[in-house]
Biopython code that builds the backbone (N, CA, C, O; Angstrom):
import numpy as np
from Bio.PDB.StructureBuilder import StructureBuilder

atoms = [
    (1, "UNK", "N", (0.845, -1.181, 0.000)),
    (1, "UNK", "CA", (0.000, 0.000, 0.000)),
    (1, "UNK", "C", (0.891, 1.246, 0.000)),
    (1, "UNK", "O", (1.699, 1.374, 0.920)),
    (2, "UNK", "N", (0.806, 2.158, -0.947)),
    (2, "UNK", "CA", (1.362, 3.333, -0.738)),
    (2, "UNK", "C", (1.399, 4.145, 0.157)),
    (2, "UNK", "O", (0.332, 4.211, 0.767)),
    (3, "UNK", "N", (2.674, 5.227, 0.735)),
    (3, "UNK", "CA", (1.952, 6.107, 1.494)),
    (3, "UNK", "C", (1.895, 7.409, 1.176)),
    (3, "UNK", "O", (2.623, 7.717, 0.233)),
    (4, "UNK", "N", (1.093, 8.506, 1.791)),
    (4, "UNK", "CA", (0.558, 9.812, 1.478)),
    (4, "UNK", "C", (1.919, 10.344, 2.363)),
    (4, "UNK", "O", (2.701, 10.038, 3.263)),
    (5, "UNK", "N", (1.593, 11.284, 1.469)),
    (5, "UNK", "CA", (2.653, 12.735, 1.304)),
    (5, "UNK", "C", (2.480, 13.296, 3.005)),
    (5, "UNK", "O", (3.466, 13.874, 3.464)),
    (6, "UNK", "N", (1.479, 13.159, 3.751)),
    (6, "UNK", "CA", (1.342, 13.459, 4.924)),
    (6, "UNK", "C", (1.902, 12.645, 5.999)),
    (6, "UNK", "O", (2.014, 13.201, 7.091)),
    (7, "UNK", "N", (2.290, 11.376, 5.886)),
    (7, "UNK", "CA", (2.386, 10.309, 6.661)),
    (7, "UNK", "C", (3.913, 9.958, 6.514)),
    (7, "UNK", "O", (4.382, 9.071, 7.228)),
    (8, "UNK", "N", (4.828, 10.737, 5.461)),
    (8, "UNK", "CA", (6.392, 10.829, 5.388)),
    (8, "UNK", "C", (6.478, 12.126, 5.802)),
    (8, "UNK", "O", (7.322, 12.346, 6.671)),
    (9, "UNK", "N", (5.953, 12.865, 5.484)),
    (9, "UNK", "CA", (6.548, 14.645, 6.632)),
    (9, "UNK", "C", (6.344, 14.375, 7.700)),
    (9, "UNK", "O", (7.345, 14.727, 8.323)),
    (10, "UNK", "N", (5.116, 13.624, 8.854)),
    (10, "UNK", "CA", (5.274, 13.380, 9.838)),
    (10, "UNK", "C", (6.162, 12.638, 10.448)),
    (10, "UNK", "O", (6.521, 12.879, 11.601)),
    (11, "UNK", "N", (6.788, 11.275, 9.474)),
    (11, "UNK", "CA", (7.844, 10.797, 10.074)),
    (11, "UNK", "C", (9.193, 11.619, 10.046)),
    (11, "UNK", "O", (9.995, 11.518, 10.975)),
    (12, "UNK", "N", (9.411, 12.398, 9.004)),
    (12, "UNK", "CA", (10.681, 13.436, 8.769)),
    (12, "UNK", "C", (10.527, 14.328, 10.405)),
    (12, "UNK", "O", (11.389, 14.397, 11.281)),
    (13, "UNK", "N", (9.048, 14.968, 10.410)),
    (13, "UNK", "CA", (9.551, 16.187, 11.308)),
    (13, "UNK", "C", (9.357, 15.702, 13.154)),
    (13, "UNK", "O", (9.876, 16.280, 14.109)),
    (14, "UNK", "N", (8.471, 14.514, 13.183)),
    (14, "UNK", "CA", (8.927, 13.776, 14.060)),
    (14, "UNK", "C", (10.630, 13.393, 14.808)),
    (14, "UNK", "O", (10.928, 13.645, 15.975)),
    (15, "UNK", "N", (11.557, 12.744, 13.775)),
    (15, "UNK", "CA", (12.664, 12.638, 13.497)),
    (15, "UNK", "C", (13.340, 13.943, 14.407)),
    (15, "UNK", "O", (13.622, 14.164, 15.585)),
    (16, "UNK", "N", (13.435, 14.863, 12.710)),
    (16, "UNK", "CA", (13.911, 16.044, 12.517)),
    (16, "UNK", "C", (12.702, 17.272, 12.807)),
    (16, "UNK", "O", (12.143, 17.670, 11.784)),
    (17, "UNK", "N", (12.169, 18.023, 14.381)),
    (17, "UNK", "CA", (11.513, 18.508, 14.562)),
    (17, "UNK", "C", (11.957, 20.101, 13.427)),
    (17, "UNK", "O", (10.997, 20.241, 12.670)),
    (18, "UNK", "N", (12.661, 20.830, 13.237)),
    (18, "UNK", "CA", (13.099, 21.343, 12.778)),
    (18, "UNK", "C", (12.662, 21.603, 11.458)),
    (18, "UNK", "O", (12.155, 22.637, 11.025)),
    (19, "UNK", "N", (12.977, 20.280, 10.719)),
    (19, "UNK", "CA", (12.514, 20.010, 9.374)),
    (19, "UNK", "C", (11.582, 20.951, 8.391)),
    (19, "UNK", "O", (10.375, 21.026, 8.622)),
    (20, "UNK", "N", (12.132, 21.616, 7.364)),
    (20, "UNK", "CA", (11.086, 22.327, 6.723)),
    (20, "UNK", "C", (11.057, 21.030, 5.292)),
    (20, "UNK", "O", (11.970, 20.736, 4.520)),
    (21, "UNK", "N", (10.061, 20.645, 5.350)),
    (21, "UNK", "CA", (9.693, 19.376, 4.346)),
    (21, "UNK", "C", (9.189, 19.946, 3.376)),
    (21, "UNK", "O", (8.382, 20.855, 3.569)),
    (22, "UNK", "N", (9.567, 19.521, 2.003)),
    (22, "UNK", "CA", (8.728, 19.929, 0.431)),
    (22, "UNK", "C", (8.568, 18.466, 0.168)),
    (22, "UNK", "O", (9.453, 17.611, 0.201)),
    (23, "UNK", "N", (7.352, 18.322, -0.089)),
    (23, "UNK", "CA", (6.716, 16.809, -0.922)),
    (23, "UNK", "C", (6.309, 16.528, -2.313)),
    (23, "UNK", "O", (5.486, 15.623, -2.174)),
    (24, "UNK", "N", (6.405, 16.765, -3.494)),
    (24, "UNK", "CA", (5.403, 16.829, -4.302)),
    (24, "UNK", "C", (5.726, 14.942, -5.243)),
    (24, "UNK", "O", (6.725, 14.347, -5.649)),
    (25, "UNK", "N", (4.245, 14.653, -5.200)),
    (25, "UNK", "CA", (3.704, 13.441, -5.230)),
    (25, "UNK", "C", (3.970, 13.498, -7.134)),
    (25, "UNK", "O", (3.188, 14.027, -7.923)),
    (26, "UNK", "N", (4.989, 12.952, -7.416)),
    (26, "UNK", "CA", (5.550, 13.208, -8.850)),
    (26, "UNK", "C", (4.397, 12.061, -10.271)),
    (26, "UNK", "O", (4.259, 12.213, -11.485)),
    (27, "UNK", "N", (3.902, 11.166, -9.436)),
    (27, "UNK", "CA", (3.161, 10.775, -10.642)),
    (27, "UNK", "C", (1.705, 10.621, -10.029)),
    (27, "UNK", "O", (1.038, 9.747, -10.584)),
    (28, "UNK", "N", (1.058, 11.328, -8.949)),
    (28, "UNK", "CA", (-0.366, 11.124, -8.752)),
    (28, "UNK", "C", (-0.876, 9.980, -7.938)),
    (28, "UNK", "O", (-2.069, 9.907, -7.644)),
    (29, "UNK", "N", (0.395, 8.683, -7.401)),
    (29, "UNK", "CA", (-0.020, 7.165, -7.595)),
    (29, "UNK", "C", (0.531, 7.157, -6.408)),
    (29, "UNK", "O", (1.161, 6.145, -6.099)),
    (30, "UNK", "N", (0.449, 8.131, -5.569)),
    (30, "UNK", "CA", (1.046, 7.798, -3.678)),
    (30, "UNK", "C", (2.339, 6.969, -3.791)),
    (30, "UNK", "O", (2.858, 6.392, -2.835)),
    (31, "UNK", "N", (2.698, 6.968, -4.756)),
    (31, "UNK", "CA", (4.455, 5.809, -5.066)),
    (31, "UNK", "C", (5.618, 6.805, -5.209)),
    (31, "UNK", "O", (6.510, 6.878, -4.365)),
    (32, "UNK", "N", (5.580, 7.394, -6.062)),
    (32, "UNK", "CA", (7.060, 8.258, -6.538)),
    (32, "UNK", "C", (6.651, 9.675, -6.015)),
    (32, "UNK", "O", (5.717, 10.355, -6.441)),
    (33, "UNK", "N", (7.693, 10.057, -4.815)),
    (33, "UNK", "CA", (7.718, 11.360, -4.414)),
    (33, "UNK", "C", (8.936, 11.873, -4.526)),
    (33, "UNK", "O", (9.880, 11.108, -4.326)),
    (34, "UNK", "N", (9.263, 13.589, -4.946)),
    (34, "UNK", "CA", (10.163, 14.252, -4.644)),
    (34, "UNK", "C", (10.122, 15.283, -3.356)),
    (34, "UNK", "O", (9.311, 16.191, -3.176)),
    (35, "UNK", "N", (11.329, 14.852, -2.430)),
    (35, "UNK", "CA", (11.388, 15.500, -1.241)),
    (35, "UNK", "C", (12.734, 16.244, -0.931)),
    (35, "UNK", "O", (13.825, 15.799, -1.287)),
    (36, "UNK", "N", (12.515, 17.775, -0.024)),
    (36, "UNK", "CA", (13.584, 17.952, 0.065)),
    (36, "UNK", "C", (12.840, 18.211, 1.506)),
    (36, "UNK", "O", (11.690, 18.274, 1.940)),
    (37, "UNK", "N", (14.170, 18.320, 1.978)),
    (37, "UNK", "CA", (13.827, 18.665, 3.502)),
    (37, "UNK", "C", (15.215, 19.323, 4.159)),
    (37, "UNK", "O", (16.280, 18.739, 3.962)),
    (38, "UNK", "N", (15.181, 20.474, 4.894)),
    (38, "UNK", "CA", (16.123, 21.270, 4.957)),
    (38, "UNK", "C", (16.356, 21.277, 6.795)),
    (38, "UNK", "O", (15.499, 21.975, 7.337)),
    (39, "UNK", "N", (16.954, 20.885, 7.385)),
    (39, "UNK", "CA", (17.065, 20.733, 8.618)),
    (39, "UNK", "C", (18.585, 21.744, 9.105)),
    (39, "UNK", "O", (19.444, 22.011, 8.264)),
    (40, "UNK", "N", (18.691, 22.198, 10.547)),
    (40, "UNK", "CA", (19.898, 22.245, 10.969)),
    (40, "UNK", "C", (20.654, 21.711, 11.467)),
    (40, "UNK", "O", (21.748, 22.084, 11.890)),
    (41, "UNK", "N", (19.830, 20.104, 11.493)),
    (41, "UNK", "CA", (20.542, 18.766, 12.190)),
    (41, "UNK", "C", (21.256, 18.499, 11.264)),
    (41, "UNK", "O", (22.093, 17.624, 11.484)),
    (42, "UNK", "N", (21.235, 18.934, 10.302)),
    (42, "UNK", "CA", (22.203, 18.227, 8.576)),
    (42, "UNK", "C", (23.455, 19.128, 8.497)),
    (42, "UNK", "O", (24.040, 19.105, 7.414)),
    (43, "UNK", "N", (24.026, 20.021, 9.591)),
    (43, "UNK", "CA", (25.225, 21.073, 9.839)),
    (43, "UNK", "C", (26.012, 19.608, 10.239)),
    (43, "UNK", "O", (25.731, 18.617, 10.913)),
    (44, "UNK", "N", (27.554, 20.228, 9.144)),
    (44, "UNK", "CA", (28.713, 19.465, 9.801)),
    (44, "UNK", "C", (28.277, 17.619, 9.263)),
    (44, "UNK", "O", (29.032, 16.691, 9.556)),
    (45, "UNK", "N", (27.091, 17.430, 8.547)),
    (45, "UNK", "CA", (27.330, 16.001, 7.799)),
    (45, "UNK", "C", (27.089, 16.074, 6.279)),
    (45, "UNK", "O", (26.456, 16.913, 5.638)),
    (46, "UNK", "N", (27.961, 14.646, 5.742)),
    (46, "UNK", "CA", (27.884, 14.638, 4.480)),
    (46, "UNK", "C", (26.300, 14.756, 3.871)),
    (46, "UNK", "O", (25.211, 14.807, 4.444)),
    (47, "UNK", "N", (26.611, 14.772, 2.728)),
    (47, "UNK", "CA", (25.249, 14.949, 2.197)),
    (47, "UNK", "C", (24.655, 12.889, 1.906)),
    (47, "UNK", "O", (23.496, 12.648, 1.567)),
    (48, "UNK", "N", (25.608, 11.833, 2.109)),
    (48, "UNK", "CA", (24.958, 10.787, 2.361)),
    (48, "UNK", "C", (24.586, 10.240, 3.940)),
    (48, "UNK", "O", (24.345, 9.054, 4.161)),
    (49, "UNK", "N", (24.577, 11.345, 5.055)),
    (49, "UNK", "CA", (24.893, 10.699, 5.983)),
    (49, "UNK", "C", (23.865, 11.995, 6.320)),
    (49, "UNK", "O", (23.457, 11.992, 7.481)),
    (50, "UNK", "N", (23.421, 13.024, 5.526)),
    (50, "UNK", "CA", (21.894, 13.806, 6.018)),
    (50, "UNK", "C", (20.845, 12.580, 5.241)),
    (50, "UNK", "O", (19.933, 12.132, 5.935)),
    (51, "UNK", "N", (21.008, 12.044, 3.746)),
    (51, "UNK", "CA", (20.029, 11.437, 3.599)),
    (51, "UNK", "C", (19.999, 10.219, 4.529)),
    (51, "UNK", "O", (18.838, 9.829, 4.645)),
    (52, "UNK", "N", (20.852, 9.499, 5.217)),
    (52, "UNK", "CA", (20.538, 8.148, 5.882)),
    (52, "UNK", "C", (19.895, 8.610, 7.311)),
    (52, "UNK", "O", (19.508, 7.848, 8.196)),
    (53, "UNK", "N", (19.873, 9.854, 7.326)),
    (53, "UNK", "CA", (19.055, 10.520, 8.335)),
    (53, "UNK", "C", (17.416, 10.642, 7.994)),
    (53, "UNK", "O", (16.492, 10.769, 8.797)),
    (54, "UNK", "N", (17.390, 10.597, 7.195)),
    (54, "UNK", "CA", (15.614, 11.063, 6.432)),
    (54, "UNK", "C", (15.524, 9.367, 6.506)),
    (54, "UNK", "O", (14.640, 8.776, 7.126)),
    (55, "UNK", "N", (16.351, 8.865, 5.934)),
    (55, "UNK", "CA", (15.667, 7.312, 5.649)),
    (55, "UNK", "C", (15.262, 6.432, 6.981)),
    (55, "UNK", "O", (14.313, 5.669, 7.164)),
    (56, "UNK", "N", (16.466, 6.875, 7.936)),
    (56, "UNK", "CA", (15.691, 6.661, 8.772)),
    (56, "UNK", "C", (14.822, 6.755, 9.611)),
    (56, "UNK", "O", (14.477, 5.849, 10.369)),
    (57, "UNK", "N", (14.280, 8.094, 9.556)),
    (57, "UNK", "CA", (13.239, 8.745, 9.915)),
    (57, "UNK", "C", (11.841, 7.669, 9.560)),
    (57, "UNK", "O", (10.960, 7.416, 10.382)),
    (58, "UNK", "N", (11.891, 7.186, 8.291)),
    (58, "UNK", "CA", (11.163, 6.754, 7.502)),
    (58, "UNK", "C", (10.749, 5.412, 7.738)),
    (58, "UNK", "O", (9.903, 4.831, 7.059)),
    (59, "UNK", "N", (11.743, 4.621, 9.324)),
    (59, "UNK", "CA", (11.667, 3.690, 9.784)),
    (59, "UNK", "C", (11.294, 2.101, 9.117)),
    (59, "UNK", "O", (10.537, 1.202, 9.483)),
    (60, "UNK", "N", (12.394, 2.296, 7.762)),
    (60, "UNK", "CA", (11.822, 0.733, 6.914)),
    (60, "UNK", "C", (10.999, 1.005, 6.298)),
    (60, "UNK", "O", (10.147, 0.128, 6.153)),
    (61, "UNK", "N", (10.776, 2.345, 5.591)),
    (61, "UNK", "CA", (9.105, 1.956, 4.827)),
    (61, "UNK", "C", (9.973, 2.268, 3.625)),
    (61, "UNK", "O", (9.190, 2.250, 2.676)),
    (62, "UNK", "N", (11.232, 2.554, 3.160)),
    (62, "UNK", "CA", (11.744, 3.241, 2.366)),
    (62, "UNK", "C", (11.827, 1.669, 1.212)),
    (62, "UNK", "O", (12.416, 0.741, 1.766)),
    (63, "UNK", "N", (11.375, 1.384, -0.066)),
    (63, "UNK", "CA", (11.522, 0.358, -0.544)),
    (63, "UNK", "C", (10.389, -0.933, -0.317)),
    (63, "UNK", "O", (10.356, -2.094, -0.726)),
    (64, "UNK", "N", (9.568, -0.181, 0.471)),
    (64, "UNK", "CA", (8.557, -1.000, 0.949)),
    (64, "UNK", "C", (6.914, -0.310, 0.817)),
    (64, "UNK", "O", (6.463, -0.118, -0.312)),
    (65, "UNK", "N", (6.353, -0.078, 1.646)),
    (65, "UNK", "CA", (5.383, 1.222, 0.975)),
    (65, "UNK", "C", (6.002, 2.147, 0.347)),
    (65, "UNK", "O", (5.591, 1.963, -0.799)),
    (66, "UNK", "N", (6.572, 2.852, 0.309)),
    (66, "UNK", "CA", (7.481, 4.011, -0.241)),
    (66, "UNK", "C", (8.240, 3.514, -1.140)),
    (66, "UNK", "O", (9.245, 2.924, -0.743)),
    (67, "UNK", "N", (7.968, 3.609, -2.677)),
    (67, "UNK", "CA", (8.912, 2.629, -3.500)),
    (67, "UNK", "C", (9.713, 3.560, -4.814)),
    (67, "UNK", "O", (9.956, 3.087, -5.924)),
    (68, "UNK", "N", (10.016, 4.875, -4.405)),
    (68, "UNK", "CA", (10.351, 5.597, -4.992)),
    (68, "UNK", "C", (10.199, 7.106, -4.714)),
    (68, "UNK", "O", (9.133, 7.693, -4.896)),
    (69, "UNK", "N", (11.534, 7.817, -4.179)),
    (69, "UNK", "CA", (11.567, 8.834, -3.670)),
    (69, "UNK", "C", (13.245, 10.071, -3.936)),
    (69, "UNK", "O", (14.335, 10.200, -3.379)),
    (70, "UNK", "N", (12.520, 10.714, -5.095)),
    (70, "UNK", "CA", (14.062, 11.302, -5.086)),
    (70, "UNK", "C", (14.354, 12.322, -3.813)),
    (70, "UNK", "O", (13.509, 13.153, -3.482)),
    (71, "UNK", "N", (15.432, 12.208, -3.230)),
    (71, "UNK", "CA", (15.404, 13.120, -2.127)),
    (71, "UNK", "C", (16.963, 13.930, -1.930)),
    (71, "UNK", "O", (18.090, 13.440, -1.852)),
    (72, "UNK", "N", (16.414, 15.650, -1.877)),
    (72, "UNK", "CA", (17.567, 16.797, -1.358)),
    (72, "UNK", "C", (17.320, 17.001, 0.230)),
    (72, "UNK", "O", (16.294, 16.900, 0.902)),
    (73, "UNK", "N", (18.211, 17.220, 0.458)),
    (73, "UNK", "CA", (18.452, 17.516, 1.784)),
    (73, "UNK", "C", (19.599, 18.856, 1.921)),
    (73, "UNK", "O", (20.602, 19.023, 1.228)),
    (74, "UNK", "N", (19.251, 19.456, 2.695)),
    (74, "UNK", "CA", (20.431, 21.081, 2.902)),
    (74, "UNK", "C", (20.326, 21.424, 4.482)),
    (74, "UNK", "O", (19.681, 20.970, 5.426)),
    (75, "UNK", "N", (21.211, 22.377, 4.312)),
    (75, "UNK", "CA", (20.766, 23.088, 6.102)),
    (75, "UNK", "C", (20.543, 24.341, 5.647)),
    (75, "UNK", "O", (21.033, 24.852, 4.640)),
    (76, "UNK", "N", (19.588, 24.947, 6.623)),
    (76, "UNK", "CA", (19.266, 26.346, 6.297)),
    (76, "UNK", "C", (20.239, 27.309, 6.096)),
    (76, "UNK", "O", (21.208, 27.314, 6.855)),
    (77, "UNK", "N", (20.148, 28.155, 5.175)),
    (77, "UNK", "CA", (20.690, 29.875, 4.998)),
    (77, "UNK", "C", (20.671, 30.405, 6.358)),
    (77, "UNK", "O", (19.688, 30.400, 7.098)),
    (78, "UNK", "N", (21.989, 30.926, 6.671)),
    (78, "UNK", "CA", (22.488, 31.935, 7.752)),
    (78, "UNK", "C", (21.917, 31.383, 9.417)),
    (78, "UNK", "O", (21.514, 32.042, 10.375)),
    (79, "UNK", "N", (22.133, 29.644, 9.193)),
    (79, "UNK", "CA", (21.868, 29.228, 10.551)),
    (79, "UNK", "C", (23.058, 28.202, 11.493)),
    (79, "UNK", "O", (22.802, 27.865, 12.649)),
]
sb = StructureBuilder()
sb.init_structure("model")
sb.init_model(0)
sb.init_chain("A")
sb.init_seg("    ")
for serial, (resi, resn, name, xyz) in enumerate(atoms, 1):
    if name == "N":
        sb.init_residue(resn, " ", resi, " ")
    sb.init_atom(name, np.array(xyz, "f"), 0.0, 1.0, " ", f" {name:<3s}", serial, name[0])
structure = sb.get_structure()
């Protein structure tokens, strides 16, 4: 079963309270989302070691309900 665009920002900002989350649901079908999510927990790490931060936020659903997700990650401007 797919999941909604609401039910991965809650696990992100759960996670990462901080989190300013962008979702957009790229083919309509609750399957393929593009996400960025911009945290200040992502200061001082690589950029594969902010995404293994989102994934795990995502607690195993990544490849499983969630079967396609391109994802940016940054830290905020002037923080």
């Amino acid at each position: 079963m797919p999941m909604i665009a609401e039910d991965i920002e809650r696990l992100i900002r759960e996670a990462l309270p901080d989190a300013l989350v962008t979702i957009e649901d790229l083919r309509g079908d609750g399957d393929h989302y593009a996400t960025r999510v911009v945290s200040a927990a992502f200061r001082g790490k690589t950029r594969v070691q902010q995404h293994q931060m989102v994934y795990q936020a995502l607690r195993g659903r990544m490849g499983n309900e969630l079967h396609a997700m391109a994802l940016q990650t940054a830290v905020p401007e002037g923080a």
